[in-house]
C-alpha positions as CSV (number, residue, x, y, z in Angstrom):
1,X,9.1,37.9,27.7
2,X,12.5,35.9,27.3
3,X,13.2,35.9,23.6
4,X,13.0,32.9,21.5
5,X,16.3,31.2,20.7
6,X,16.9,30.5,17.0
7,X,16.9,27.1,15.3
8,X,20.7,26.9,15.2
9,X,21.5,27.0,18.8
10,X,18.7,24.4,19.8
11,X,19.9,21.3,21.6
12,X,20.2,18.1,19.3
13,X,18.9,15.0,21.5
14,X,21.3,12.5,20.7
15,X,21.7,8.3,21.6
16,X,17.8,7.8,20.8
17,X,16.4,4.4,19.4
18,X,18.4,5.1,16.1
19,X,21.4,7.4,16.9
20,X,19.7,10.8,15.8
21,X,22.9,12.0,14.1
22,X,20.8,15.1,12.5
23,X,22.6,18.2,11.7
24,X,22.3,20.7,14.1
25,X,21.7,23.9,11.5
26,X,18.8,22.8,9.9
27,X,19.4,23.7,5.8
28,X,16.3,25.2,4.2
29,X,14.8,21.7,4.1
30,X,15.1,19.6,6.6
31,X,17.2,16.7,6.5
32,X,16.0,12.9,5.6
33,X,17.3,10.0,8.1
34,X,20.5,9.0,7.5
35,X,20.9,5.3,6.2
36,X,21.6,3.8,9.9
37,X,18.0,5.1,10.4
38,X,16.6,3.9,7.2
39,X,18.2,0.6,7.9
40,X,16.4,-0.2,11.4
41,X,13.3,1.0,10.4
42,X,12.9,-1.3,7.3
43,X,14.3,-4.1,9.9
44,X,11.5,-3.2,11.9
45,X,9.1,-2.8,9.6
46,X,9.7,-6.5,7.5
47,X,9.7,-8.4,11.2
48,X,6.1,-6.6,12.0
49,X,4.8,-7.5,8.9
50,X,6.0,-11.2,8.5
51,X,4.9,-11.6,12.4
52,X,1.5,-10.6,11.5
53,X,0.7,-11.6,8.0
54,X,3.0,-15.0,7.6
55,X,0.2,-17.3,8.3
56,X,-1.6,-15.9,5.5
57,X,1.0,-17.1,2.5
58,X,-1.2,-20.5,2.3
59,X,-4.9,-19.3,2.6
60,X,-6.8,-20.6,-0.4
61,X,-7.8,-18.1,-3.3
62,X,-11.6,-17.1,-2.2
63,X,-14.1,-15.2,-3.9
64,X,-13.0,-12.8,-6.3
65,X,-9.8,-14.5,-6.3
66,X,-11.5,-17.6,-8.1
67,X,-13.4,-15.2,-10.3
68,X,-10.3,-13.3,-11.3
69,X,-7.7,-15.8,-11.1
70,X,-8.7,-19.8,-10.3
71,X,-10.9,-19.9,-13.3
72,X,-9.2,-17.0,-15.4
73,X,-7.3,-18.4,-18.4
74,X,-6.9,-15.4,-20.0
75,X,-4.1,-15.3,-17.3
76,X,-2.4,-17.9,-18.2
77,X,-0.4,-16.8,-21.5
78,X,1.9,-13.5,-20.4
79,X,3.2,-13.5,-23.9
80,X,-0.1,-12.0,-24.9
81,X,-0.2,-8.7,-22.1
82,X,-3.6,-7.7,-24.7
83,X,-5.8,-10.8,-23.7
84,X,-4.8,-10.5,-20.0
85,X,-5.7,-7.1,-19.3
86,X,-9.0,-7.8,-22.0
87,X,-10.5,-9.6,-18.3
88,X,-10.9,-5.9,-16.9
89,X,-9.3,-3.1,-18.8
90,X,-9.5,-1.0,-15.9
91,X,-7.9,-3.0,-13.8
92,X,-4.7,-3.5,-16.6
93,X,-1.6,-3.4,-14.2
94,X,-3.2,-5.6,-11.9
95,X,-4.2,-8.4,-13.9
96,X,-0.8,-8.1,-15.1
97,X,0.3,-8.8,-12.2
98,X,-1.3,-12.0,-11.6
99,X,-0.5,-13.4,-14.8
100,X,3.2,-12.9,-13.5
101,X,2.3,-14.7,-10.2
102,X,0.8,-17.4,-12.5
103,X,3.9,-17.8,-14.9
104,X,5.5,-18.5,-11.6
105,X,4.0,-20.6,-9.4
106,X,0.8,-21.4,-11.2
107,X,-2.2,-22.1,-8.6
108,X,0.2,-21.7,-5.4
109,X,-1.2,-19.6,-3.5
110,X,1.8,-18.5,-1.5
111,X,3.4,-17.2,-4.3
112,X,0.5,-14.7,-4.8
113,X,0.3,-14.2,-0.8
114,X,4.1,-13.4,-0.6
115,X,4.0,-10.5,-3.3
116,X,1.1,-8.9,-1.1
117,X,3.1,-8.8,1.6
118,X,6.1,-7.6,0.0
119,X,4.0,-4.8,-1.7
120,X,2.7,-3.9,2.1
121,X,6.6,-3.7,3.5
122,X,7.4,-1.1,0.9
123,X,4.3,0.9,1.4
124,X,4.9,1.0,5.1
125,X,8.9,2.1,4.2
126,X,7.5,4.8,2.3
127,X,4.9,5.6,4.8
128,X,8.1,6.3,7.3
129,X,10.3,8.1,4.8
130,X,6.8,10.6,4.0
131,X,6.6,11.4,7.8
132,X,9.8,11.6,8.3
133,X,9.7,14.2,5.7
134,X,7.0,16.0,7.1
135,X,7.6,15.9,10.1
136,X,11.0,17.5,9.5
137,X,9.8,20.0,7.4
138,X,7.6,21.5,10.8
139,X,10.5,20.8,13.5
140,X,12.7,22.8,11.1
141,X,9.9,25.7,10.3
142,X,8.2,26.1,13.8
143,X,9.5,25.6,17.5
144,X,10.6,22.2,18.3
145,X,8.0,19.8,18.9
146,X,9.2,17.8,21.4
147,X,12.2,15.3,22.6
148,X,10.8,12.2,20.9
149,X,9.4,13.3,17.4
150,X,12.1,12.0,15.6
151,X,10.6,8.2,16.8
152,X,6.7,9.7,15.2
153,X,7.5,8.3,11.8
154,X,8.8,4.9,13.1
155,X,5.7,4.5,14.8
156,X,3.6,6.0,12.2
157,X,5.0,3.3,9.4
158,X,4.5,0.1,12.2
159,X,1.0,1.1,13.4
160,X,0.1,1.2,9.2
161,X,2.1,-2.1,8.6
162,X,0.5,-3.8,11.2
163,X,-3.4,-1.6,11.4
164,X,-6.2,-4.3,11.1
165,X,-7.7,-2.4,8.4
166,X,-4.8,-3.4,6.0
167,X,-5.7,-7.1,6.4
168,X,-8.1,-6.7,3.6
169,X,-5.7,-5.0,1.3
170,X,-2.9,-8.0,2.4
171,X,-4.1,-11.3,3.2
172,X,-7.3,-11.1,0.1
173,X,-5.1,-11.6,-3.3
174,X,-7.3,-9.2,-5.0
175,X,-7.4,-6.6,-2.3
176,X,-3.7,-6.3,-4.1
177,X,-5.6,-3.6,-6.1
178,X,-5.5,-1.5,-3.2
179,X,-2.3,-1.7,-1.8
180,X,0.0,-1.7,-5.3
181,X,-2.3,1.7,-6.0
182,X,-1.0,3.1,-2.5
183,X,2.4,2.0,-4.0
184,X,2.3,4.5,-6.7
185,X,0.6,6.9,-5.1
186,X,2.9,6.8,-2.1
187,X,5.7,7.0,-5.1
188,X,3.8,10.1,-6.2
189,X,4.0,12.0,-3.1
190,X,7.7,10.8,-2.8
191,X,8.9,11.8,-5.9
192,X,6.8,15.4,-5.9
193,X,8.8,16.3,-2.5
194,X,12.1,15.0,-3.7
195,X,12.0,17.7,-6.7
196,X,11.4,20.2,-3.9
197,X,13.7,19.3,-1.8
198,X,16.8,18.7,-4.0
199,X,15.5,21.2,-6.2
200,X,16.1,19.0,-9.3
201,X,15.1,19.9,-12.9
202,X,11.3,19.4,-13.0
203,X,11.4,18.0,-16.6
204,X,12.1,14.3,-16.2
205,X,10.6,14.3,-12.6
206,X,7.5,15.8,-13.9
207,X,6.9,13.0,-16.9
208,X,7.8,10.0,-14.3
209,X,4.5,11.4,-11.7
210,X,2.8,11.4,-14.9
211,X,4.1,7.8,-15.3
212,X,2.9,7.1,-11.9
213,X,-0.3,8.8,-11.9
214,X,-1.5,6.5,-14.9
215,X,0.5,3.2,-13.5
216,X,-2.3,4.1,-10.1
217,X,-5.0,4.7,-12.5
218,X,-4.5,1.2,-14.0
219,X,-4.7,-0.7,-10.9
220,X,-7.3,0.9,-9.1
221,X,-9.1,4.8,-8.9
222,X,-8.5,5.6,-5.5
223,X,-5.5,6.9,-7.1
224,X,-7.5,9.4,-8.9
225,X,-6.9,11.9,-5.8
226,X,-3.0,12.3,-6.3
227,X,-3.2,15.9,-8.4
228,X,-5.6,17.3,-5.4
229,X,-3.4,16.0,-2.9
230,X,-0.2,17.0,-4.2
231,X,-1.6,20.5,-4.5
232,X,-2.4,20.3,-0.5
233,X,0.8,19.7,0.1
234,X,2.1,22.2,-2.1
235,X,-0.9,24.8,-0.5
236,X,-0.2,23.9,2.9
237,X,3.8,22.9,3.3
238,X,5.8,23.9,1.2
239,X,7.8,27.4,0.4
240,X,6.6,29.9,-1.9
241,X,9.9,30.2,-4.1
242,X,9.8,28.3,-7.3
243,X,5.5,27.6,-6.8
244,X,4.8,29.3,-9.7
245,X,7.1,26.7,-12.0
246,X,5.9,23.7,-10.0
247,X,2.9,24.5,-10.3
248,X,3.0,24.7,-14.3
249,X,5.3,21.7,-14.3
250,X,4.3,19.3,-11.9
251,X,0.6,20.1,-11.4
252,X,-1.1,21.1,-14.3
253,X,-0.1,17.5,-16.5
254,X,-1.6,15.8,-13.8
255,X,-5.1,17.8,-13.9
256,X,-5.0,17.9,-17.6
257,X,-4.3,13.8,-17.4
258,X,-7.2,13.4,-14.8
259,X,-9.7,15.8,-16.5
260,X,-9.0,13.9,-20.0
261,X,-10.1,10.4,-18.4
262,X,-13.3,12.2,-16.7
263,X,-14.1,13.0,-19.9
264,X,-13.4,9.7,-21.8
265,X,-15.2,8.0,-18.9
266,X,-18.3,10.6,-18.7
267,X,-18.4,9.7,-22.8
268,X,-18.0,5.9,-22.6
269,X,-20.6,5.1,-19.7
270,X,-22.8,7.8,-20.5
């Protein structure tokens, strides 16, 4: 059986749809695109989404929009950030939101409309810059997984900015709730692998997923997942060296954070 060659003498495929300019030894993590990539992507990705969602920046506010912002006038008065969020406490960072959109442009709808779409664009950046992490992380671990992976997390980021199921999350002002808590959570996942990879002081980085964590809990609970899926990633892709300090670090605030609102939840609703 011909023996396997090693990482550092495998061909780089070079002129793809970005100019693949990777390195050719692959450093213990692999690397990140380089800005050119990053560039065309989010070119890419702001034309698919304004092609597909600008004919929603003047659709009327409908059903819960009317509920929580037409005929809400606790949102009118951002000075007082108390009587806004009293509308739905658990829904704070939201409805703060809105009361921004309203000290803005009032009952315009496109002003609303825009700042769902521009919340959808970053998403889908982030959505790229996660797979391309990933994605890395196995070409520079296991045998090479083909000529074209490097276009995976292009495609990845467009088939999420563009997906039907997103419409809801986009085009509905209130489906906001759901896409400004992928934001953070997205944020989270970013920000967890960025301490591994640059192998930063956790300190700083392990108070802002904190930050994060309760910024997602704020808007909606879906984000009440992020501790269990940071420790899949952790279980599943990254290195053993320097677990045993993330997870102390990184991990356990954000179980101690989630079991403490189970609790207060459990005790307030019965």
């Amino acid at each position: 059986m011909q023996a396997s060659r090693p990482l550092s003498t495998l061909p780089v495929h070079r002129g793809s749809w970005y100019k693949q300019d990777m390195i050719t030894d692959p450093p213990a993590h692999a690397p990140l695109p380089t800005r050119r990539q990053q560039i065309v992507a989010t070119v890419l990705i702001a034309v698919a989404c304004g092609l597909v969602y600008w004919t929603s920046l003047e659709a009327p506010f409908v059903f819960d929009d009317i509920h929580y912002i037409k005929h809400n006038v606790l949102l009118r008065d951002l000075s007082a950030p108390g009587q806004v969020v009293s509308f739905n406490p658990a829904r704070a960072l939201l409805l703060l939101s809105f009361a921004i959109n309203w000290a803005i442009s009032g009952l315009q709808t496109s002003g609303y409309h825009l700042t769902n779409v521009l919340i959808h664009m970053v998403n889908a950046f982030l959505v790229f810059r996660l797979l391309a992490e990933l994605i890395g992380r196995a070409a520079s671990r296991g045998p090479p997984l083909g000529r074209y992976h490097e276009l995976a997390p292009l495609f990845g980021a467009l088939l999420f900015a563009v997906h039907p199921l997103q419409t809801e999350a986009v085009t509905y002002i209130v489906g906001r709730s759901s896409s400004l808590a992928t934001l953070f959570y997205l944020l989270a996942l970013a920000s967890f692998l960025h301490v591994h990879r640059r192998g930063r002081r956790i300190g700083w980085w392990a108070a802002l997923l904190v930050l994060l964590y309760l910024l997602g809990l704020a808007t909606k609970e879906i984000v009440a997942t992020l501790p269990a899926a940071l420790l899949l990633v952790e279980l599943l892709l990254l290195e053993r060296p320097g677990r045993r300090e993330r997870l102390l670090k990184l991990h356990l605030p954000l179980w101690i954070v989630f079991w403490i609102l189970v609790i207060l939840r459990l005790t307030l609703l019965g």
